[in-house]
C-alpha positions in Angstrom: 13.5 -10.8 2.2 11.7 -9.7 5.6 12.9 -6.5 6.7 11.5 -3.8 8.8 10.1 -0.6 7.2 7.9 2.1 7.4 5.1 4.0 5.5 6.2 7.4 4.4 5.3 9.4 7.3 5.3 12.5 5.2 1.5 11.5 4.3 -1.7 11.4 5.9 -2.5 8.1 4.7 -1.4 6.2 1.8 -3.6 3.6 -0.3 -2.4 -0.2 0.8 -3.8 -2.9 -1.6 -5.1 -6.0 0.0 -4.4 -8.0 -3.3 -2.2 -7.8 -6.2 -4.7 -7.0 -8.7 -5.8 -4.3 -6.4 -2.8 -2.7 -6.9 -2.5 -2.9 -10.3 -6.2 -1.0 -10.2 -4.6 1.6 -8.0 -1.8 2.5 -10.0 -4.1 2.7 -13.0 -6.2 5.0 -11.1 -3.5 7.3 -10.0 -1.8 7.7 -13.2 -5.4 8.6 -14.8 -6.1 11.0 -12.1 -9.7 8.7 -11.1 -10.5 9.8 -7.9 -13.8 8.0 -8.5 -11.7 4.3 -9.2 -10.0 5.0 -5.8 -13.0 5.6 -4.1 -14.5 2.4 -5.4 -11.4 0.4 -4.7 -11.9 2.0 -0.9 -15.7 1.1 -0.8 -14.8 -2.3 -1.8 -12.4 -2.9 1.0 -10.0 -3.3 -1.7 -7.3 -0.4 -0.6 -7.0 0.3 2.9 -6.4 3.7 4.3 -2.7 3.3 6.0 -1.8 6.3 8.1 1.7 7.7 7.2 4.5 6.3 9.6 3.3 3.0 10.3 5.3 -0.3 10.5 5.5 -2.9 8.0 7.5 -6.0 7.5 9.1 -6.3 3.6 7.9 -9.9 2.4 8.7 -9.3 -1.0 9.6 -6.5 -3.2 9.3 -6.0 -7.4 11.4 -3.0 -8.5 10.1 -4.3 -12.3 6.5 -4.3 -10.7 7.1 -0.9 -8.7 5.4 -3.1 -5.6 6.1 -4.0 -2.4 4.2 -6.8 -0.6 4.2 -6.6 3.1 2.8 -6.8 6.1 1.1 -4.1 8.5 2.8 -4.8 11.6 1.4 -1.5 13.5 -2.1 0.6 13.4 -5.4 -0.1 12.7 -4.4 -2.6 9.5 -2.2 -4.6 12.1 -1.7 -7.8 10.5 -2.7 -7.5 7.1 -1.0 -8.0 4.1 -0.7 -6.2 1.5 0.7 -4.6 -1.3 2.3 -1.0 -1.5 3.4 1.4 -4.3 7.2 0.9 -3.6 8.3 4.6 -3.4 6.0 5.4 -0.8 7.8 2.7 1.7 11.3 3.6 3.0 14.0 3.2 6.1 
């Protein structure tokens, strides 16, 4: 599955994961409202800050998982892959 998409360009920036377990961490963070675990994941180099509206290319997606693995294919992140709350990519 390799399809074109974007980043919700409604936000700022959204919170890409650079691994799977990363992502994991972030959706545990968000649902218990730690700001502080999301910072740490940042400082880590573990989420990247993904500006709203970029490109990515669909490797994978896990509606079960509620992930999306892809690649950045515009932006600053250009070429990294990584893993992405699947609501916040669309069309």
């Amino acid at each position: 599955m390799t399809s074109r998409r974007v980043i919700i360009s409604t936000l700022d920036w959204v919170p890409t994961a650079t691994d799977i377990k990363a992502h994991e961490e972030l959706v545990k963070a968000i649902r218990a409202n730690d700001k502080d675990g999301l910072i740490e994941l940042l400082q880590e180099g573990r989420l990247l800050d993904t500006r709203g509206g970029e490109q990515l290319r669909v490797l994978s997606a896990s509606v079960w998982n509620n992930r999306t693995e892809a690649r950045i294919m515009s932006g600053k992140h250009k070429g990294k892959r990584v893993w992405v709350v699947m609501k916040w990519v669309v069309n």
